[in-house]
N, C-alpha and C positions, 0 to 999 in steps of 0.2 A: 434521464439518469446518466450522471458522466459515468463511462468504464477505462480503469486507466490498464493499461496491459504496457507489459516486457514484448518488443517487436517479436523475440524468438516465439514465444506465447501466444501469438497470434497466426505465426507459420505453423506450430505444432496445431494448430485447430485447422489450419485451413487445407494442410494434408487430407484429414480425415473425412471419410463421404459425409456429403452434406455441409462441411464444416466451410469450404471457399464458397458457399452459397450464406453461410451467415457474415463473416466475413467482408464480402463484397456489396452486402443487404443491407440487414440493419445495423449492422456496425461502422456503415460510412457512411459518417456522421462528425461533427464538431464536437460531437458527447463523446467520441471516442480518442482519448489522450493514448500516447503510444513514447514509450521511450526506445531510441535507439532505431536502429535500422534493419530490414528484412524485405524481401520483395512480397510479403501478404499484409506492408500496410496497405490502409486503403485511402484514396487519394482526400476526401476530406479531414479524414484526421486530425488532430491535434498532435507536433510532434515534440518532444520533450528529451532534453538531456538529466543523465543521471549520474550523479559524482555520490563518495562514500567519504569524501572528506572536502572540509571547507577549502584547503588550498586549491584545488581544481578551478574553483569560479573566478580565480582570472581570467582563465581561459575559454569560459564559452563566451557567443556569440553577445554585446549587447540586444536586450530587447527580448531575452528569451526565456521559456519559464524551466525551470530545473526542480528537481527532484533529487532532493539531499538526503540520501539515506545515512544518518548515525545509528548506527548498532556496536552491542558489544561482540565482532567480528574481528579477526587482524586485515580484514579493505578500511577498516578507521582505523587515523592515528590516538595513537595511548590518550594523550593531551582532549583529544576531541571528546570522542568516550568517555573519561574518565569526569569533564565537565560541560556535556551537551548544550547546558544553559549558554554559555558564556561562546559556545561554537558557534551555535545558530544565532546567539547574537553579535556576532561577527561576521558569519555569512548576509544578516541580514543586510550590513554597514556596506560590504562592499556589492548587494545586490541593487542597493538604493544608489549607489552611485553608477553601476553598468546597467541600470532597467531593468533589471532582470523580478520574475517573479518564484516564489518559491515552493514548491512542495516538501511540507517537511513530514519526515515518515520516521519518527524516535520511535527505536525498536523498545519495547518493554524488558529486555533482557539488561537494558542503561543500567537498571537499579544494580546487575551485578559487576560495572565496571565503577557505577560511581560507589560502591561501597563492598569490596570486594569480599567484608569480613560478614555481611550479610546473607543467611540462609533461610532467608521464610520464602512463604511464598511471594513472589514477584509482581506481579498484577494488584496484588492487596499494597505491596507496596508503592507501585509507580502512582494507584492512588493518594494512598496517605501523602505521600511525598507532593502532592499537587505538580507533579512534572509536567505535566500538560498544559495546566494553568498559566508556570514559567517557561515553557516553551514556545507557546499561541502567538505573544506578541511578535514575534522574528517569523510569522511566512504568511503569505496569503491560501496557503490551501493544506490544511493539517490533516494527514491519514492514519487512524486511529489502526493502530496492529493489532487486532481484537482474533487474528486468527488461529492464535493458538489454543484460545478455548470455544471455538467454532461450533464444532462435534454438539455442544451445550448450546442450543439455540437462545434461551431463557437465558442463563450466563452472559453468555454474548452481548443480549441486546438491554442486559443492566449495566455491564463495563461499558458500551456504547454510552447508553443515558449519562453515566457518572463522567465520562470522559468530557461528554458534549456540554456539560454543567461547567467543567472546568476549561474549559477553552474557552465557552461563550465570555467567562469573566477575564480571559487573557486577552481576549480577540474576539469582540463581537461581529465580525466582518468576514470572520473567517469562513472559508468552503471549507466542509467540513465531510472526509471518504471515510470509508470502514475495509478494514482489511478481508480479505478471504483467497484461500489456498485451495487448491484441490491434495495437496500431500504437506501440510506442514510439520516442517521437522518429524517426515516420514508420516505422521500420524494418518490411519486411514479416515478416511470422513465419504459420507453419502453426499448423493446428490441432493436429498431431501433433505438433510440439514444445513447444507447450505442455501436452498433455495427457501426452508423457515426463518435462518439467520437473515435472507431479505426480507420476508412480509412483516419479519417484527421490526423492521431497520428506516427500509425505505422512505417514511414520511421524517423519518430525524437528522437523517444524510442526504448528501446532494449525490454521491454515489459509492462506486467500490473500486478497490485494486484488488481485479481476481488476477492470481499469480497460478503460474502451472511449474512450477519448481524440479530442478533433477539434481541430484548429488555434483556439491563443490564446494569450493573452498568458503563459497558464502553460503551453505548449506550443505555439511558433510553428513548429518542424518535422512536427507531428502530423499534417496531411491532414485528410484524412476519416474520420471516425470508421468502427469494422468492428464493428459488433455482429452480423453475421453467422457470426465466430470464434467469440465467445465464445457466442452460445447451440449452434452445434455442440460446443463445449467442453462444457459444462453438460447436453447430453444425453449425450453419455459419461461426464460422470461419474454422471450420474445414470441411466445404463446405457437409454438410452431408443432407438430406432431413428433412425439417421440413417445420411446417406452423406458420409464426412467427408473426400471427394476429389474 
């Protein structure tokens, strides 16, 4: 199972007792992708750069894989946001000519940039809209933001199916992650719903970006960050002893 993690997200776990024993365990590993920089990667890792707009990828390294976050946030520009399609395929043009490979993580809030005059609900729309489907072709490894309705294990692991449905016909090649949060957009969530959001997940995806998120400008309802979730998370899956109540 790849686990992709925010470097910072992986020092907030490794502070905590126990947590630089998962960490340095079974997290070092090739399965474990890492964006950015922290002294609690760990040396197999997979490392990864993350930009919030297409113009950035001049600038990384060729031959490396990136993680293009478009959300409706002001870290993307209006132009990007406002037509993700036409972004990621541009990011893709100039990936194929520097090597590079891509993770693409289309936040589901797009629906309120690409239609601003839009008030339903948003998930029901990025389906209708097939945005995934137009999206798939422009990355090799698409991360499904399924985290906001997490908390809803069942919920969750039917926007999964539907998503996986429409990528497969954008991109049958495509790696295919699922998002999960320990505080999204503040929301509190268990640890047992996100560890049933795995058992119902795991055989559809190749893995997950667990995020441990704290209030900022890329998330100004977040709070306090909970890396105490997610390394109980992590020793369930990695079947390790805890008491996760």
């Amino acid at each position: 199972m790849i686990l992709l993690f925010v470097a910072t997200s992986l020092l907030k776990i490794s502070v905590l007792p126990g947590g630089s024993h998962i960490v340095k365990g079974p997290l070092n590993t090739k399965q474990t992708w890492v964006i950015g920089k922290s002294n609690a990667i760990p040396p197999k890792a997979l490392r990864l750069y993350k930009l919030n707009s297409v113009s950035g990828l001049k600038h990384v390294p060729d031959g490396s894989g990136v993680v293009l976050d478009i959300e409706d946030w002001p870290l993307t520009p209006m132009i990007e946001k406002s037509h993700p399609i036409k972004a990621y395929k541009q990011a893709s043009e100039i990936a194929t000519k520097k090597h590079l490979w891509i993770v693409g993580t289309p936040a589901i809030d797009l629906v309120k940039s690409i239609n601003p005059n839009y008030h339903g609900k948003i998930y029901n729309a990025f389906v209708k809209w097939h945005l995934a489907q137009k999206l798939a072709p422009f990355v090799q490894v698409y991360e499904i933001q399924a985290q906001g309705i997490e908390s809803n294990p069942y919920r969750y692991k039917a926007f999964v199916e539907e998503e996986i449905r429409q990528i497969r016909l954008g991109n049958p090649n495509a790696i295919i992650l699922a998002g999960l949060s320990t505080n999204p957009s503040g929301q509190k969530v268990s640890v047992q719903a996100l560890y049933k959001d795995i058992q119902l997940t795991r055989n559809l995806v190749s893995g997950y970006w667990l995020n441990i998120p704290s209030k900022s400008i890329a998330c100004p309802k977040c709070g306090v960050a909970k890396p105490k979730i997610a390394l109980k998370l992590l020793k369930l899956l990695f079947k390790q002893q805890d008491n996760i109540y």
